[in-house]
N, CA, C and O atoms as a Tinker XYZ file with bonds, in Angstrom:
   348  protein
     1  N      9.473000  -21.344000    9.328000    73     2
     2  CA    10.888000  -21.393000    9.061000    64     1     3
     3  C     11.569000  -20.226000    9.773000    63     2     4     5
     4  O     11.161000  -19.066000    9.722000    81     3
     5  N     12.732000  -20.678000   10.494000    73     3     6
     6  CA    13.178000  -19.690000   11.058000    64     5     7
     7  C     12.658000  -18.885000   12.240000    63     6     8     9
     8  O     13.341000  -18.167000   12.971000    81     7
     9  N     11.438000  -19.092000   12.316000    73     7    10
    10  CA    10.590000  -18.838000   13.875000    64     9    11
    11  C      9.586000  -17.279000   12.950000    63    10    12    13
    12  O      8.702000  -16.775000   13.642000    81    11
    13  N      9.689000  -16.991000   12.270000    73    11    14
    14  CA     8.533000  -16.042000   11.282000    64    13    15
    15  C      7.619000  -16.253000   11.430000    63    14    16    17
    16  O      7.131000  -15.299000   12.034000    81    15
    17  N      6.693000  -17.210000   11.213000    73    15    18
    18  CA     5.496000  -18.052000   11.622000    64    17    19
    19  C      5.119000  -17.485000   13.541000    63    18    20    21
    20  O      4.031000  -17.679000   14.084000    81    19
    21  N      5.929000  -17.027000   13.995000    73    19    22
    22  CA     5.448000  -17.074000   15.606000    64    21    23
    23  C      5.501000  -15.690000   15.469000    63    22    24    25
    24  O      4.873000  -15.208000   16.411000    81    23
    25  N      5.966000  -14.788000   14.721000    73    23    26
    26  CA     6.255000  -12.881000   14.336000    64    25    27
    27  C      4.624000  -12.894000   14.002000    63    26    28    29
    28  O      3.922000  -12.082000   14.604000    81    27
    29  N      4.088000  -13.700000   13.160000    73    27    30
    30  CA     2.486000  -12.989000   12.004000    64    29    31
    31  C      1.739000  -12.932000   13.200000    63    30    32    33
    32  O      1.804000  -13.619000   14.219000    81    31
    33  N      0.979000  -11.934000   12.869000    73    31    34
    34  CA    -0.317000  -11.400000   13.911000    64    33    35
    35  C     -1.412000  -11.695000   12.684000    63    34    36    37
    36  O     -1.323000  -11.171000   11.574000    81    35
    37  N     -2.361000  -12.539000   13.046000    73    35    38
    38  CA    -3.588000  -12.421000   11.869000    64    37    39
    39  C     -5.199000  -11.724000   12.348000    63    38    40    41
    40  O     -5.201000  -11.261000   13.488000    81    39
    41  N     -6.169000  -11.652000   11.782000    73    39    42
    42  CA    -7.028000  -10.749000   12.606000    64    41    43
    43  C     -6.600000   -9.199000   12.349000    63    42    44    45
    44  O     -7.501000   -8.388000   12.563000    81    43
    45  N     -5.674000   -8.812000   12.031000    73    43    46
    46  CA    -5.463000   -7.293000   12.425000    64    45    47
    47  C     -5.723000   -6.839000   11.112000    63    46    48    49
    48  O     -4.929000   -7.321000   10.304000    81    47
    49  N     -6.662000   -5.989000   10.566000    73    47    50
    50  CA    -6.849000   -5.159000    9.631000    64    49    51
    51  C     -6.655000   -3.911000    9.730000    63    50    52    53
    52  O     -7.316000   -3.144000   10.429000    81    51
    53  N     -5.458000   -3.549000    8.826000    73    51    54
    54  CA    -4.705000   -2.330000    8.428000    64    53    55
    55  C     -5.662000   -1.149000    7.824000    63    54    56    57
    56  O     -5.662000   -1.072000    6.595000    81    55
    57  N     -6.503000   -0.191000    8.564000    73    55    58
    58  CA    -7.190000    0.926000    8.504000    64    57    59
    59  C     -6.359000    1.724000    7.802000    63    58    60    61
    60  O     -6.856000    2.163000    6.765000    81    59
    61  N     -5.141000    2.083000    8.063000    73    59    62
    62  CA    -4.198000    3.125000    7.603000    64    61    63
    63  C     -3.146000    3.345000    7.633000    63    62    64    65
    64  O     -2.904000    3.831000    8.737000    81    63
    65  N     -1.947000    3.258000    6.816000    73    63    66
    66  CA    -0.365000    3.424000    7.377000    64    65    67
    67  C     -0.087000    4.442000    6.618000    63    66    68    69
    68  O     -0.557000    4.633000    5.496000    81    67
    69  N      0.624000    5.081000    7.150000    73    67    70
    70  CA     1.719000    6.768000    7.344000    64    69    71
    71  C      3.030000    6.044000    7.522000    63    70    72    73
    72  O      3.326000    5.147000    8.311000    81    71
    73  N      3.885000    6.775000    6.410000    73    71    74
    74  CA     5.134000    6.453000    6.498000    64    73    75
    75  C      5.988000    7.727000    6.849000    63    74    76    77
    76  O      5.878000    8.782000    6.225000    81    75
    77  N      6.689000    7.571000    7.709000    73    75    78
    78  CA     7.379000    8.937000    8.181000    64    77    79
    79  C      9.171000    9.061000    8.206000    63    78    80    81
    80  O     10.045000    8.532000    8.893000    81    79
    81  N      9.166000    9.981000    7.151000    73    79    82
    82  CA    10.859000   10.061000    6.837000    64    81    83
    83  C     11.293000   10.496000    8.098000    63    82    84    85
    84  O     12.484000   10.187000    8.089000    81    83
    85  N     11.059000   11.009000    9.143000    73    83    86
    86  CA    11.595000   12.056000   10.088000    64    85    87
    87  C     12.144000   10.571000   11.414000    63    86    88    89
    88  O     13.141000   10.608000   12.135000    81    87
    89  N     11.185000    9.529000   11.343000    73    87    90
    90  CA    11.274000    8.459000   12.006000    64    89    91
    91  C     12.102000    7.520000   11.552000    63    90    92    93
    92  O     13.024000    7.034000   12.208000    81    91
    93  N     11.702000    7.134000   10.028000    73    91    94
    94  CA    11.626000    6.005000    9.453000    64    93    95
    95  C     11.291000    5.169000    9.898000    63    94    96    97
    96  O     11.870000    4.344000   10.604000    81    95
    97  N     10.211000    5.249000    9.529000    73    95    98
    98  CA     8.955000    3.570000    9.993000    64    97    99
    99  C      8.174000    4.092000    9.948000    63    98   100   101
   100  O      8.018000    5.282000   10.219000    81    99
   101  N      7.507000    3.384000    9.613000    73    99   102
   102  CA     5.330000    2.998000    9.649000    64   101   103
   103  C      4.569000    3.626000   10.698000    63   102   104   105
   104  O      5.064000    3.315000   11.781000    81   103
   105  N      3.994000    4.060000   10.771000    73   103   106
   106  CA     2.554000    3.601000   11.555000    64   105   107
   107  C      1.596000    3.289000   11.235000    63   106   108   109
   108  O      1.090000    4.011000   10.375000    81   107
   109  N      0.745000    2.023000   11.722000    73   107   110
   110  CA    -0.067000    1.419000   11.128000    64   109   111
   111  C     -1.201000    1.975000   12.018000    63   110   112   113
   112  O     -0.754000    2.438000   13.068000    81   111
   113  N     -3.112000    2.097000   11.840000    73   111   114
   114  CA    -3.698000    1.998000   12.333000    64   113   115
   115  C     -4.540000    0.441000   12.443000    63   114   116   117
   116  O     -4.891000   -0.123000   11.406000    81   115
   117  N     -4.771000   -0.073000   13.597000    73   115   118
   118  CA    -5.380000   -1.044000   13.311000    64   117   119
   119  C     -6.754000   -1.353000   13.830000    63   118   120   121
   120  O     -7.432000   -0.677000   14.604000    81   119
   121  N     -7.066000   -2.614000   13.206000    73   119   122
   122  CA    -8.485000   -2.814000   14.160000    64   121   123
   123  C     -8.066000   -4.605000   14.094000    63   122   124   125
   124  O     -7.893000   -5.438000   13.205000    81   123
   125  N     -8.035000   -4.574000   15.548000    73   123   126
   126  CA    -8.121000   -6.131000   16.174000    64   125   127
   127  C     -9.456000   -6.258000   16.886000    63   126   128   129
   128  O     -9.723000   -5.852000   18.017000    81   127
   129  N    -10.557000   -7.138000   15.696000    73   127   130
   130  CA   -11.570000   -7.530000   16.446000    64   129   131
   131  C    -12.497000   -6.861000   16.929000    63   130   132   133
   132  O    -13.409000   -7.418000   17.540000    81   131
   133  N    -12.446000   -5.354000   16.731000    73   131   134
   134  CA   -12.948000   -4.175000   17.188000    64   133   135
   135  C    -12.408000   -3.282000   17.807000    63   134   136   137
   136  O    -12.845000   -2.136000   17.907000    81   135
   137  N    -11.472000   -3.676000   18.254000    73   135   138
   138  CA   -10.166000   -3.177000   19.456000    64   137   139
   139  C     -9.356000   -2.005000   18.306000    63   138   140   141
   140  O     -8.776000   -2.501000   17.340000    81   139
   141  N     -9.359000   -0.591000   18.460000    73   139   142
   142  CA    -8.295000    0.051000   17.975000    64   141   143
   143  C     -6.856000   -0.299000   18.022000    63   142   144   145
   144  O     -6.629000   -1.048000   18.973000    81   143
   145  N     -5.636000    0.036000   17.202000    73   143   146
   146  CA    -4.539000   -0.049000   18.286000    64   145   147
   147  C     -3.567000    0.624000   16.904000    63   146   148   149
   148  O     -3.795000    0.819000   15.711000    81   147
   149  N     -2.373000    0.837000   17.838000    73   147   150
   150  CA    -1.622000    1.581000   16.362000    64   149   151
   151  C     -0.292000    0.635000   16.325000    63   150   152   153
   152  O      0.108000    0.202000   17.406000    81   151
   153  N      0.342000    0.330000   15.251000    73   151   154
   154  CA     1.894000   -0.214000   15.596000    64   153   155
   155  C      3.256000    0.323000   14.960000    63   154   156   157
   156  O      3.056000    1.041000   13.981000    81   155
   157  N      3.692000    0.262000   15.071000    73   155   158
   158  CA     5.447000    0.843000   14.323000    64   157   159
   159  C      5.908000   -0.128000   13.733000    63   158   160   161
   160  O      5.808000   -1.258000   14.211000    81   159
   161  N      6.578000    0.143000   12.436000    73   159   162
   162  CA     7.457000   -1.195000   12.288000    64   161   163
   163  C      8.492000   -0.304000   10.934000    63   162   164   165
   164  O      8.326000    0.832000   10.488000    81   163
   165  N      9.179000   -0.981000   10.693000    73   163   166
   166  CA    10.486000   -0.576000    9.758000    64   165   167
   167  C     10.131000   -0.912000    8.328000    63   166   168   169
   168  O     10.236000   -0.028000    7.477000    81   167
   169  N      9.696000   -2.191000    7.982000    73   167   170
   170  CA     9.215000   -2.504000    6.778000    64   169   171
   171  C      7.633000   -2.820000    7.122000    63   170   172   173
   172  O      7.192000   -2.954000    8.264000    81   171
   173  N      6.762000   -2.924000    5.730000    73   171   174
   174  CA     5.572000   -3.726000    6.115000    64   173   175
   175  C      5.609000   -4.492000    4.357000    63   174   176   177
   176  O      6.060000   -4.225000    3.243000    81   175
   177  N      4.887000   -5.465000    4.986000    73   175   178
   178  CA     4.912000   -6.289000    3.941000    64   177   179
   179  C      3.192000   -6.755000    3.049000    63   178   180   181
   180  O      2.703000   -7.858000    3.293000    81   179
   181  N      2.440000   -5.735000    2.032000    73   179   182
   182  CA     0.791000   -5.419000    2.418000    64   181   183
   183  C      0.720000   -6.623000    1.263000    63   182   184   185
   184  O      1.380000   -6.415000    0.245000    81   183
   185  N      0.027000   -7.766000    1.346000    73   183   186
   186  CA    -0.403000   -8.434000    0.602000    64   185   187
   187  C     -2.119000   -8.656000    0.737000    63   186   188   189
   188  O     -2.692000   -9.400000    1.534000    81   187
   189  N     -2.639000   -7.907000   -0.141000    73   187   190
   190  CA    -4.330000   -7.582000    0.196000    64   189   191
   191  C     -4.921000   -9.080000   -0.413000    63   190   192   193
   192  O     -5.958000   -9.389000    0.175000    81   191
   193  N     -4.512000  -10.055000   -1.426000    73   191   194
   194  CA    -4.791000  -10.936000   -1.916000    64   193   195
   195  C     -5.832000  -10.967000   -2.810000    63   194   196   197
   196  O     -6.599000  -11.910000   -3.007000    81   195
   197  N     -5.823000   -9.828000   -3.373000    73   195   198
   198  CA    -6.816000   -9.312000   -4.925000    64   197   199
   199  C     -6.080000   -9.316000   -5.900000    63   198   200   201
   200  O     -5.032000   -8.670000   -5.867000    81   199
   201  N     -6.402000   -9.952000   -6.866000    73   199   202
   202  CA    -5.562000   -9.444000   -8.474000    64   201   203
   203  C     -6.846000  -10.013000   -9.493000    63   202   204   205
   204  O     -7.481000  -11.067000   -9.525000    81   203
   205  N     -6.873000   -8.959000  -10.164000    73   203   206
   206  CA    -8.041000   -9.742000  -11.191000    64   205   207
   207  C     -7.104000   -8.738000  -12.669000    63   206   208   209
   208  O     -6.686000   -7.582000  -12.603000    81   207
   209  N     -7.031000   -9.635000  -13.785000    73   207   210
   210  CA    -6.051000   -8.647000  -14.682000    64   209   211
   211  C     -7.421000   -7.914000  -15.724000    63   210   212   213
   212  O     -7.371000   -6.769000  -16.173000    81   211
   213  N     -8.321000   -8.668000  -15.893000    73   211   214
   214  CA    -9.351000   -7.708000  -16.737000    64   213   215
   215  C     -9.973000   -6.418000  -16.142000    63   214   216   217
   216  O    -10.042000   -5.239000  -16.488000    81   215
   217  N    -10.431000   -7.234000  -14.996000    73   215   218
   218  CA   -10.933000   -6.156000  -13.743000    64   217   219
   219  C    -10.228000   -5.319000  -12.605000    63   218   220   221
   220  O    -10.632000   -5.360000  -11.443000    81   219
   221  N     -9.268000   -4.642000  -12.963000    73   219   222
   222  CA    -8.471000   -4.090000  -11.742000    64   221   223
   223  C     -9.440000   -3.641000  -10.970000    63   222   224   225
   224  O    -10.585000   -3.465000  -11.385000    81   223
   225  N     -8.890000   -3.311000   -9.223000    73   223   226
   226  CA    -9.806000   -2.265000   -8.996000    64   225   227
   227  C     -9.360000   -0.603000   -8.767000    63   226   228   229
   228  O     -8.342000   -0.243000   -8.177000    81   227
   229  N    -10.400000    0.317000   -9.395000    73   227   230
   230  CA    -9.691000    1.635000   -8.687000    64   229   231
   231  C     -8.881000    2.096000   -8.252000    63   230   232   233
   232  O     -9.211000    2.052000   -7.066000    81   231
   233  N     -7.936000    2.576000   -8.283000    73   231   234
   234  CA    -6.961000    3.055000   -7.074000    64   233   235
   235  C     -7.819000    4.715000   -6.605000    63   234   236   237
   236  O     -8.220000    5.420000   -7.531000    81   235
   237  N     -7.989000    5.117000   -5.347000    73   235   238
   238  CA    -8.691000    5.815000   -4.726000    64   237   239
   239  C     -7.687000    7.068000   -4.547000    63   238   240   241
   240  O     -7.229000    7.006000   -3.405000    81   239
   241  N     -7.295000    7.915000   -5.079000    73   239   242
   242  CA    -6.140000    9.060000   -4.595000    64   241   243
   243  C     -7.044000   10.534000   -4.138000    63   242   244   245
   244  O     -7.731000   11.217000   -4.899000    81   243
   245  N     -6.866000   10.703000   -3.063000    73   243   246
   246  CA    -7.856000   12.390000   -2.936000    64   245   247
   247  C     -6.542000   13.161000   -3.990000    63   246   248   249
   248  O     -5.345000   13.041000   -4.251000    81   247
   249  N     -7.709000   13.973000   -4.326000    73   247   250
   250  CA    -7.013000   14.887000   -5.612000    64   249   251
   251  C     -6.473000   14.711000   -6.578000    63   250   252   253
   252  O     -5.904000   15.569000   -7.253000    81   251
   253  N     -6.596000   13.154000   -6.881000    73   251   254
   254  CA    -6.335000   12.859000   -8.290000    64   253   255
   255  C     -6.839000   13.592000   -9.730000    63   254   256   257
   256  O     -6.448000   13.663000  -10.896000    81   255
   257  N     -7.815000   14.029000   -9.007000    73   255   258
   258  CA    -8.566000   15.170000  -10.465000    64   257   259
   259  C     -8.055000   16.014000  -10.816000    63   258   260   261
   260  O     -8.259000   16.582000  -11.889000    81   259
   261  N     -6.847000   16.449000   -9.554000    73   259   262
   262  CA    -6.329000   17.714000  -10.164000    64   261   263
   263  C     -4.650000   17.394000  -11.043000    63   262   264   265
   264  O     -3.973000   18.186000  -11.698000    81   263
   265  N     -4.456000   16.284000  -10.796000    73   263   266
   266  CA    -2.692000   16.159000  -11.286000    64   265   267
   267  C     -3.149000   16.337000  -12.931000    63   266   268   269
   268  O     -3.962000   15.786000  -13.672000    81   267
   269  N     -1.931000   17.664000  -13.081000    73   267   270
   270  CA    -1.978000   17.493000  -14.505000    64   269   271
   271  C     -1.107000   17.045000  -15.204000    63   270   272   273
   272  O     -0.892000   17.487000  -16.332000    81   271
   273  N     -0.306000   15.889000  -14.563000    73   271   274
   274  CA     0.737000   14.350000  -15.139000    64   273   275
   275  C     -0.486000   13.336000  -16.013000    63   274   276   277
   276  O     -1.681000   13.523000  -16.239000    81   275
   277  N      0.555000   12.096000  -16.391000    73   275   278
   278  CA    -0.490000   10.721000  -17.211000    64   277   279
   279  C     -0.017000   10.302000  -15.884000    63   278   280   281
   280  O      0.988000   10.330000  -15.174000    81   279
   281  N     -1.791000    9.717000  -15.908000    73   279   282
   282  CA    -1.757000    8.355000  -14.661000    64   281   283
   283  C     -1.966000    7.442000  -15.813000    63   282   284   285
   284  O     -2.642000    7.512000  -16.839000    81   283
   285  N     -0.955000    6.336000  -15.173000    73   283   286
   286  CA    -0.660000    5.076000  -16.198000    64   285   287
   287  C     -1.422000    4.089000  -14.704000    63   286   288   289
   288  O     -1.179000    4.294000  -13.514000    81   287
   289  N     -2.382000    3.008000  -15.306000    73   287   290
   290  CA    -2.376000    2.210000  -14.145000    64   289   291
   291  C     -1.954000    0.519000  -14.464000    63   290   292   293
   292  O     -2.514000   -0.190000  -15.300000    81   291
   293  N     -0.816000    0.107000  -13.555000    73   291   294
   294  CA     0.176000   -0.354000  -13.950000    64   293   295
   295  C     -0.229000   -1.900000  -15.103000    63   294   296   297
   296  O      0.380000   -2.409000  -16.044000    81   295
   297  N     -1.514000   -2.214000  -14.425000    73   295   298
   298  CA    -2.191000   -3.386000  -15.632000    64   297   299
   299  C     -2.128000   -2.768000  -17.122000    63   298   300   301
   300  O     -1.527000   -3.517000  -17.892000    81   299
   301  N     -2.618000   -1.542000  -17.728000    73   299   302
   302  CA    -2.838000   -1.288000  -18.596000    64   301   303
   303  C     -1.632000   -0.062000  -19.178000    63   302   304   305
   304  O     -1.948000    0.991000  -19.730000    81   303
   305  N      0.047000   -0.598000  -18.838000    73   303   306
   306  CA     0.660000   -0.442000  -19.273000    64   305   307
   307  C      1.063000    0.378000  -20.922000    63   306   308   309
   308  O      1.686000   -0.306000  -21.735000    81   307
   309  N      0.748000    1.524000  -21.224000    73   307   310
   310  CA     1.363000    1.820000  -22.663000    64   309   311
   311  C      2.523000    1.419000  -23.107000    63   310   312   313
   312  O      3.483000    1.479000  -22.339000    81   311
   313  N      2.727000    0.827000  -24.700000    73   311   314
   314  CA     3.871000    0.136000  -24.507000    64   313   315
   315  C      4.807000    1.362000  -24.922000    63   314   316   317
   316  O      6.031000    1.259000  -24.833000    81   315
   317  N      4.119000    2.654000  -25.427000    73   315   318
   318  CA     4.896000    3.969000  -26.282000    64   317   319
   319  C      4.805000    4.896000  -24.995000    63   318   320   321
   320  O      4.731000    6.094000  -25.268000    81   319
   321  N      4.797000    4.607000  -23.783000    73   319   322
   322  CA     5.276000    5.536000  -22.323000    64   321   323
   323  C      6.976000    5.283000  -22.043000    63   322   324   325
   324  O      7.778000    4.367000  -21.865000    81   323
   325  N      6.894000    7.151000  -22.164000    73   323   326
   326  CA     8.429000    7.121000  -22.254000    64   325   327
   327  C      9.008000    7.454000  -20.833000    63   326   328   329
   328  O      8.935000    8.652000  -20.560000    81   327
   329  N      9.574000    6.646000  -19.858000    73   327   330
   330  CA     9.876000    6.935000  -18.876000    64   329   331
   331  C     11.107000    7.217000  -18.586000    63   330   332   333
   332  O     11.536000    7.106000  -17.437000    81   331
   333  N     11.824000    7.612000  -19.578000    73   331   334
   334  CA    13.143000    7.758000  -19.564000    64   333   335
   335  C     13.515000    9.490000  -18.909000    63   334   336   337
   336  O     14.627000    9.852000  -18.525000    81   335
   337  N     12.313000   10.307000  -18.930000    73   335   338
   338  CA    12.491000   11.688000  -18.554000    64   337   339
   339  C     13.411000   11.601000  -16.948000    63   338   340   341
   340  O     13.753000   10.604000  -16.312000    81   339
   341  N     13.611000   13.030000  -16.658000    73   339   342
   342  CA    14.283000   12.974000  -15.092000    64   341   343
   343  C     13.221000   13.896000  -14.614000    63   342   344   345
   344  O     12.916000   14.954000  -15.167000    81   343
   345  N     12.597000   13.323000  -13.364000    73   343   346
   346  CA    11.438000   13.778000  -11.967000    64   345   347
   347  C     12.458000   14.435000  -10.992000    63   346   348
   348  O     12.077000   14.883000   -9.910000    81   347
């Protein structure tokens, strides 16, 4: 619809994206097929196509051990988390 369908690149697995305020936009690292390559873009749109609601998986943060905030992870919602504070 609309010619979108001829925009998707498939094959390309997203190694790593950096979002940069100084730019605004992405950089993606990729791997096509074995082929490195990097791309730019303004939005990205990451649909990994995992959801399991009993079994989440992990979220992986370096230095998560040290935040001394509540990590809430968003499946297992508290319904008495007060988010009304100001960050």
């Amino acid at each position: 619809m609309y010619g979108i369908d001829r925009k998707i690149q498939y094959r390309h697995k997203v190694e790593n994206s950096e979002w940069s305020t100084d730019q605004q936009r992405w950089r993606l690292s990729l791997d096509v097929d074995g082929e490195k390559k990097v791309m730019h873009a303004k939005f990205v749109l990451f649909a990994t196509g995992y959801y399991d609601y009993q079994n989440p998986l992990p979220t992986k943060i370096a230095g998560i051990e040290n935040f001394e905030g509540k990590i809430v992870h968003p499946q297992f919602w508290p319904e008495d988390l007060d988010v009304s504070a100001s960050y």
